[in-house]
N, C-alpha and C positions, 0 to 999 in steps of 0.2 A: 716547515713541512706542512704540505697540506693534503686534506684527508677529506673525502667525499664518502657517503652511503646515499644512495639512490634508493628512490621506489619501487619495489619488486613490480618487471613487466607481465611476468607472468598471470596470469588471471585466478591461476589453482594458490600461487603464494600470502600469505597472510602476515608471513615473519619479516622482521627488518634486519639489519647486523649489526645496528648500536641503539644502546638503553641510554637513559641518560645516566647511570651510574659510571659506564661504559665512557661516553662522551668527557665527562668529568674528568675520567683518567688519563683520556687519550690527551685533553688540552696540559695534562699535568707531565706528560714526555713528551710537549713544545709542539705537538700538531693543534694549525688553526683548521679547525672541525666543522663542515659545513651537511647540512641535512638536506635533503627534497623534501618540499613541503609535500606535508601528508604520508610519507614513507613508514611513521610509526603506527597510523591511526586504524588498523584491523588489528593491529598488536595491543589496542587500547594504549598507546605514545601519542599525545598530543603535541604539537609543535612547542609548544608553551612552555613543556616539559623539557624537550629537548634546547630552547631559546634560554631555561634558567637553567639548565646543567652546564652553558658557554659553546653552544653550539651557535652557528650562522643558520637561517634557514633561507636554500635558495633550490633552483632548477635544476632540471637534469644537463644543461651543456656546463653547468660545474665541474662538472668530470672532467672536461677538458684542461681545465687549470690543477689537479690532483695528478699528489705525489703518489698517494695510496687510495684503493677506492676499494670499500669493504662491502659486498655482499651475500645476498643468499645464494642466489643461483648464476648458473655463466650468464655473462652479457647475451645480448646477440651480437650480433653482425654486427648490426648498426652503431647499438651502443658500445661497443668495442671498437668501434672506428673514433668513437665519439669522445675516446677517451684520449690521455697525453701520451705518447710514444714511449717508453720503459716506465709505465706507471708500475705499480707492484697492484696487480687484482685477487683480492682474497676471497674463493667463494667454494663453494659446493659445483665443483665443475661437471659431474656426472659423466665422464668422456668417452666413457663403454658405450661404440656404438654408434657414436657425438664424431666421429674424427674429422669431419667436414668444419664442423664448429672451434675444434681446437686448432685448426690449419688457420683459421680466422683468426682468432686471438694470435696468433703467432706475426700471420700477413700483418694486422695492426701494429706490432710492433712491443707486445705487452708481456710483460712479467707476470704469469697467470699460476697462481697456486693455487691445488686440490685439495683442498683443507679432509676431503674423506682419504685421505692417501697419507696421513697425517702417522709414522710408526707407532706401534702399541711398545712402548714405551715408558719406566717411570716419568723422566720429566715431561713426557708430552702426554701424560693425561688430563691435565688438565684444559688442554686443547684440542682431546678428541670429540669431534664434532657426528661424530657416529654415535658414540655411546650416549654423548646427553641427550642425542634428537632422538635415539631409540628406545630409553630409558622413557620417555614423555608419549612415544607411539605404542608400549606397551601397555600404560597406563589409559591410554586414552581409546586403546581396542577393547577393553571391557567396558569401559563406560559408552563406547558406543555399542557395545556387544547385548548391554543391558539394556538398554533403549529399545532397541527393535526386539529384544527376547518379549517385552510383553507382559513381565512375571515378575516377583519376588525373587531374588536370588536365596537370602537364608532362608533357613529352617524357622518355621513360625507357627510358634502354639499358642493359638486361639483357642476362646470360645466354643468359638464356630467351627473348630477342626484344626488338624496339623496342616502347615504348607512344608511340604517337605523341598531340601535344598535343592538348589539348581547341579548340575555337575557339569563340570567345566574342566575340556583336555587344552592343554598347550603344548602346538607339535614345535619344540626348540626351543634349547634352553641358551640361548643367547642373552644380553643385556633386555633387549623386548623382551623377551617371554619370560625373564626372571620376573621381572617388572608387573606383567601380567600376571601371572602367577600369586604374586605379590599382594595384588590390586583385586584379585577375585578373589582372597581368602580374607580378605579385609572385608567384603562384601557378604561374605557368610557363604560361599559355594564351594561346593564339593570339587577339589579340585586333582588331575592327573596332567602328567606331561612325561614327552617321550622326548628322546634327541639322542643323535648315533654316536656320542662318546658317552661312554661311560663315567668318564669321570663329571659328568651332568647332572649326573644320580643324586651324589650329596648335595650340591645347589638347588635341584628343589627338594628333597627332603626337609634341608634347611629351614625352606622357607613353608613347611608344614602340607605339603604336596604329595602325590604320589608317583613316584618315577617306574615307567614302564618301560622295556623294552625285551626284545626277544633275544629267546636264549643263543639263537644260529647267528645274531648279529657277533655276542661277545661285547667286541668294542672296532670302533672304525676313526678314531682320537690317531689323529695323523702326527705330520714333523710339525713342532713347536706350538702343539694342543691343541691343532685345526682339525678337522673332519675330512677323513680320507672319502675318494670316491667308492661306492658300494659295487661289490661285486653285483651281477646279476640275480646269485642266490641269496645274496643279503637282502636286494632292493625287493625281491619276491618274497622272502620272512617278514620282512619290516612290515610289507606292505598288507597281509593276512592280518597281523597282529594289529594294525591301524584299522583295518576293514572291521574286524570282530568288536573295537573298542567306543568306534564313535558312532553305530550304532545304539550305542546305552547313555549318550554325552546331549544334553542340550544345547550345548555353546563350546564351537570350536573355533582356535587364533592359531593361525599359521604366519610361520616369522623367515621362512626360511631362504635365503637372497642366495646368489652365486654373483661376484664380480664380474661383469664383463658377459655375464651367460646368461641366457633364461632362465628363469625361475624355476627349482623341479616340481614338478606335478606329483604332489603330494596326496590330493583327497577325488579320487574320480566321482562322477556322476552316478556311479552304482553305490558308493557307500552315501550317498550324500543323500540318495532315495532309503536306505535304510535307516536315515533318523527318522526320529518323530515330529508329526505337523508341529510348525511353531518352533524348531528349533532352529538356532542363528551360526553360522558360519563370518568371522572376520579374517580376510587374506592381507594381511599385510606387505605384501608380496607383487601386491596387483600391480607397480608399476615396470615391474619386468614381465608379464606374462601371467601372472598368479601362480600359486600353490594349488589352488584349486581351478577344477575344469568351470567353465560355466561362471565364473566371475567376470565380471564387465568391471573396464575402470572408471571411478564417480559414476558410481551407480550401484544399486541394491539391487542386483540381480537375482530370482527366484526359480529353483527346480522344484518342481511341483509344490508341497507348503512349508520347504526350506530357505530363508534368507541369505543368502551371500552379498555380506558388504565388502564392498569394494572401490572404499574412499581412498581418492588419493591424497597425501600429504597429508596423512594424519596427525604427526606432528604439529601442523601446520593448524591443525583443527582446537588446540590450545596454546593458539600462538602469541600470546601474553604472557606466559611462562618459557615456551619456548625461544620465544626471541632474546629474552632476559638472558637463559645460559648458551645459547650461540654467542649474543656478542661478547660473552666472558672468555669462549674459547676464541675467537677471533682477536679479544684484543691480549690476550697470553702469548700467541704467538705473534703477534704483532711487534711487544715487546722483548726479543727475544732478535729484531729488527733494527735496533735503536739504539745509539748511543745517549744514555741519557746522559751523560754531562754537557756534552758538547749540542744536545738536542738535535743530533740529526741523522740520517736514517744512514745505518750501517752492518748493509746485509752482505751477512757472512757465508760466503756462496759453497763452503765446503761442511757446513752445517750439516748432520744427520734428516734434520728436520727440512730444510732447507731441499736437499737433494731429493729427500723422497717424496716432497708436494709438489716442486716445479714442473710447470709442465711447457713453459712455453718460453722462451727468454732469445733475446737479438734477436728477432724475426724467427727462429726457427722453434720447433718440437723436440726439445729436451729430453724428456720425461722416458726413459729406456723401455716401455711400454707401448709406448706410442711413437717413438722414433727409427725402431727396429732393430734398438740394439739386444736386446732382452725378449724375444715372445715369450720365453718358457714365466716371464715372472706373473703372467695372469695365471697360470695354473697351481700357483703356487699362494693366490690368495683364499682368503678362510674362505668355508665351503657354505656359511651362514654369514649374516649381516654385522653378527656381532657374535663373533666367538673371542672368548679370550686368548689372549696370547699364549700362555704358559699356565701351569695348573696353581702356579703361585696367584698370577694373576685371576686366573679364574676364581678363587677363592677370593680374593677383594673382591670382585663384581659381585658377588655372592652374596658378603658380607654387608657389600655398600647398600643394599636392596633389603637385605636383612633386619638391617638397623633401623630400615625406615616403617617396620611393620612391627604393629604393636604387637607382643607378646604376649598379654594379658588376653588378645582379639583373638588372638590364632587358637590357644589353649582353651577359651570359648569357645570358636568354633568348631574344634575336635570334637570336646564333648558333644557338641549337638549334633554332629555328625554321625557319632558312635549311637 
């Protein structure tokens, strides 16, 4: 068997889809593993690295001798031409939108899996490529949050005066924003967040937060603990109670995605002039359209002396870590692919997993989403980037984010809050 990862083309990309711990594994279930020179090297992967974990290091027309070719983002065209006819391609296909792109991969003749399509699922958590990349974009929106705020986030008695905490809302309590949430109370800030299930409430409580929402919402915690669409009367309470709040907030992170749809317009241009000069807006969101009005994507876009970042692939922006737990989820499901006795690739087409990432196979468009057998199943995906499946699961997300925040820090930071 042989296995390619390529140099991400994209110019926004920084991640690759094999580490060498990665590579190590993959040669241990009988793929000979070949890299693109330089492919790891914004991820801080040197070739070197990858040359002593048993990897080969060659070019990009390698693809065309690959049984598997693992990366971050769809091929193009090109490179999708470029590749061996039933290759198996595993990447972040993003096809909402894309269907020109996946008619491509299909014409090439490619076995294309949507590793974001991947079911919320016990055994496939550890191949959701949503939650670790969003888990690291929540993380990495305060710290760019922090940056451009200019200021001390905690509470600080000096001397020379108190510096009182920063206050910090997170709109959605998804894997991001738990993350967030997380990551600004470790930092010492005063922190709030809203999101239209109720059952959100106890996950950031959990995580030493305060959960807001209004009384006329109730709860909008749809079928199998996704977030229903908002009445009109809802989307006009929420949106009062949002208005009134981040007027008092120095740093706001919006997380909020729709599959397949634009992004909703969460923060208008009239509350966004009601904070004060010097405070920072992070849209996470910005590559569908944003959360907020007036965000530019890669770019810090400014309404009058408020900040809107608006980076894209923020993940992407700690892609040394992030590369690391992509290719763990690429190569879980990879194995899951494989006859390891017999060493060779034996993919089981009637798989759960299987069914719900393919999107492309014998020249045509599989994937009941994009082949027209299913439209109703876009409306039916979570109404956020990362909601949990089930309230079971919701509570491990919770937990898993939980565990990673020091308790001794939080308890700290109450008090000084108080």
């Amino acid at each position: 068997m042989k296995l390619f990862v390529p140099r991400e083309s994209d110019p926004i990309e920084t991640r690759v889809a094999a580490s060498p711990e990665t590579v190590k594994k993959l040669a241990g279930l009988g793929f000979e593993v070949t890299v693109e020179a330089g492919a790891g090297a914004a991820s801080r992967i040197p070739d070197s690295a990858y040359e002593a974990a048993g990897a080969n290091i060659g070019a990009a027309k390698d693809a065309g001798d690959a049984d598997v070719v693992l990366r971050v983002r769809r091929p193009s065209t090109e490179e999708a031409k470029a590749c061996r006819k039933d290759a198996l391609v595993l990447a972040m296909m993003d096809p909402y939108g894309h269907e020109d792109a996946v008619e491509a991969l299909a014409k090439a003749g490619l076995c294309a899996f949507a590793m974001e399509f991947m079911p919320r699922i016990t055994r496939a958590q550890v191949m959701d490529v949503l939650s670790s990349q969003a888990n690291l974009a929540g993380y990495q929106a305060v710290i760019e949050a922090a940056s451009v705020y200019d200021r001390a986030l905690p509470m600080m008695m000096t001397a020379a005066g108190t510096v009182p905490a920063a206050k910090v809302f997170v709109m959605g309590a998804g894997v991001a924003g738990l993350q967030a949430i997380a990551t600004a109370r470790r930092l010492g800030a005063i922190v709030t967040a809203t999101d239209v299930r109720a059952a959100a409430g106890e996950q950031v409580e959990s995580l030493g937060a305060k959960f807001i929402m209004t009384d006329a919402l109730k709860d909008a915690s749809g079928s199998g603990g996704y977030a229903r669409e908002l009445t009109p009367e809802e989307q006009k309470a929420q949106a009062e109670l949002v208005a009134g709040h981040i007027a008092k907030q120095d740093i706001v992170i919006t997380t909020a995605l729709i599959p397949g749809r634009p992004a909703p317009r969460l923060v208008s241009k009239e509350m966004i002039t009601s904070m004060a000069p010097g405070s920072v807006i992070v849209d996470l969101a910005v590559e569908r359209g944003g959360n907020v009005e007036g965000a530019v994507a890669d770019e810090i876009a400014r309404v009058g002396d408020v900040a809107i970042v608006g980076h894209l692939n923020m993940a992407g922006r700690i892609a040394a870590t992030a590369s690391l737990l992509y290719a763990r989820n690429l190569l879980s499901f990879l194995e899951t692919m494989v006859d390891k006795e017999a060493k060779t690739l034996a993919v089981n087409w009637d798989d759960e997993l299987v069914k719900a990432t393919l999107l492309t196979r014998g020249g045509a468009v599989v994937h009941p989403a994009f082949a027209g057998e299913a439209p109703a199943a876009v409306e039916e995906k979570p109404t956020e980037e990362e909601k949990p499946e089930s309230e079971a699961d919701a509570g491990q997300a919770a937990q898993s984010v939980d565990e990673a925040v020091d308790e001794a820090d939080i308890a700290k930071n109450e008090g000084e809050a108080q």
